[in-house]
C-alpha positions in Angstrom: 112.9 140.8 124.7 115.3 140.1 121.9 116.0 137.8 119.0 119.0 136.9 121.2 117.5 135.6 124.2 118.1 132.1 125.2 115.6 129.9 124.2 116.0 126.0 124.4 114.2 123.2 122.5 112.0 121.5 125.3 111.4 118.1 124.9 110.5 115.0 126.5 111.3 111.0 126.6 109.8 108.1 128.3 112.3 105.5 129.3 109.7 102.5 128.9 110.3 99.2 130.6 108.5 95.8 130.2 109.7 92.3 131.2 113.4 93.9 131.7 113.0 94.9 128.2 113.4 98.7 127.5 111.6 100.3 124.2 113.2 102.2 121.7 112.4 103.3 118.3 114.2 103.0 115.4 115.1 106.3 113.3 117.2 107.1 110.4 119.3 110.0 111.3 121.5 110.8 107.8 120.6 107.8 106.7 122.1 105.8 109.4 119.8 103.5 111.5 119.4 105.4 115.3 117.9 104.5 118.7 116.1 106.7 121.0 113.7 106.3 123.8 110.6 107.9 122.7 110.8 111.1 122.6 110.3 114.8 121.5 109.4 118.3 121.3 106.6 119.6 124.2 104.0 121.8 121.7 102.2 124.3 122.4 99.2 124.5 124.6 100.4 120.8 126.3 101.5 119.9 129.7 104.7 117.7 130.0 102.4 114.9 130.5 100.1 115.3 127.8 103.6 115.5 125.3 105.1 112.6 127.0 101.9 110.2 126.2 101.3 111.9 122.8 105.3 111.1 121.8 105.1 107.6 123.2 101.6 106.7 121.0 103.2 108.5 118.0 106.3 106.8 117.7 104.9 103.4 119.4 101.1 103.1 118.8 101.5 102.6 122.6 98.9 104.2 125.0 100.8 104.7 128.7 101.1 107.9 131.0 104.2 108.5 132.7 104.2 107.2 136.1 107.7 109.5 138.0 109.8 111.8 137.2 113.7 110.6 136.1 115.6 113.4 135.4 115.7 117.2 133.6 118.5 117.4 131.0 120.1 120.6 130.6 122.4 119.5 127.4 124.1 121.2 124.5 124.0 119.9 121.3 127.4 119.3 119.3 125.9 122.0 116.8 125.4 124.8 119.1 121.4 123.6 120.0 120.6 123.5 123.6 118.2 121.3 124.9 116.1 120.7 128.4 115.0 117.2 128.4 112.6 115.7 131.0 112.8 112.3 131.4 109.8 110.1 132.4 110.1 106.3 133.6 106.8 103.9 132.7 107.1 100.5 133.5 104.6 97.9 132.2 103.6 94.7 133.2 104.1 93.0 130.0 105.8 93.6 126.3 103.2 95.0 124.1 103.0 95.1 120.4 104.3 98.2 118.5 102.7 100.9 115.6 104.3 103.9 115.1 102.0 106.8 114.2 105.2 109.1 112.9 106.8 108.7 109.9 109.7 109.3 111.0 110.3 106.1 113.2 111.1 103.2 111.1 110.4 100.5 114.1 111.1 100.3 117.9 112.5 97.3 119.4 112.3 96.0 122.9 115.9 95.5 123.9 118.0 94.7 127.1 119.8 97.6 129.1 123.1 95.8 127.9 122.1 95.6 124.2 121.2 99.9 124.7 124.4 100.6 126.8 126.6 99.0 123.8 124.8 100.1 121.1 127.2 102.7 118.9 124.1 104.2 117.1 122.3 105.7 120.0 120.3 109.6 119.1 122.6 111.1 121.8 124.7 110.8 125.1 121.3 110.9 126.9 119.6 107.9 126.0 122.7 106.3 127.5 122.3 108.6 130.6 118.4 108.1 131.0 118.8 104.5 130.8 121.6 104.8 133.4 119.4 106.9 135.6 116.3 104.9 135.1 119.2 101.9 136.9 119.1 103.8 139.8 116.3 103.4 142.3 115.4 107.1 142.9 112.3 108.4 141.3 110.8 111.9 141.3 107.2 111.8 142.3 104.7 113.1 139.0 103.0 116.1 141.6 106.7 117.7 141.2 105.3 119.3 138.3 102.7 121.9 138.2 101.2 123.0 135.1 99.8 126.5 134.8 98.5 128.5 132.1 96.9 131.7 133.4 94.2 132.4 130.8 92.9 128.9 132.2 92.8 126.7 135.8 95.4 124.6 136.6 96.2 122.2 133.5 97.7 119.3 135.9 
């Protein structure tokens, strides 16, 4: 294989909904106050699950497994980067209190679709489009997803 194969970043966000409040943490991006659902990179030696929940408590303090399957992103960054982003929906029965593990996340906010669809400072076009998609009422069942890692069993 070459240096020059395709490789994108994998990574993962939870669109979490609570009293038809949706979470989002707070990042600055350049300085500049941004909104994301939580998300990021898978690492190595997880299974989409595993990152999802470990993203979510990182940037939220928040304990919660994905409970369906949105949507896989295939999206190109506007600086070249491409990106495959699976989307997880978890709904909960009630608002709960936030504490971002990371660093990076100033604070998250529970905030109305509306507040989220009109926001200027969103991460990128696909925390519109998740939120959009979370609107609709399909959902992709969690056993989708297999998880296999031949040196061990079945990780999922």
């Amino acid at each position: 294989m070459s240096d020059s194969q395709f490789k994108p970043h994998v990574t993962l966000a939870c669109v979490v909904q609570a009293e038809n409040k949706f979470l989002m943490v707070e990042e600055l991006i350049n300085g500049s106050p941004t909104l994301n659902q939580p998300a990021g990179h898978l690492e190595a030696d997880e299974t989409l699950f595993e990152g999802a929940q470990r993203e979510l408590w990182e940037e939220t303090g928040i304990q919660a497994a994905p409970q369906s399957l949105l949507q896989i992103y295939q999206w190109m960054a506007r600086d070249g980067t491409p990106f495959i982003r699976f989307t997880f929906a978890i709904d909960l029965p009630e608002m709960l209190a936030t504490h971002p593990h990371d660093s990076d996340i100033e604070c998250c906010h529970w905030l109305s679709a509306e507040e989220i669809l009109n926001a200027a400072n969103l991460r990128s076009p696909l925390v519109r489009e998740s939120l959009l998609r979370y609107q609709q009422p399909e959902r992709y069942p969690l056993s989708i997803i297999e998880s296999y890692n031949w040196t061990k069993k079945r990780l999922s």
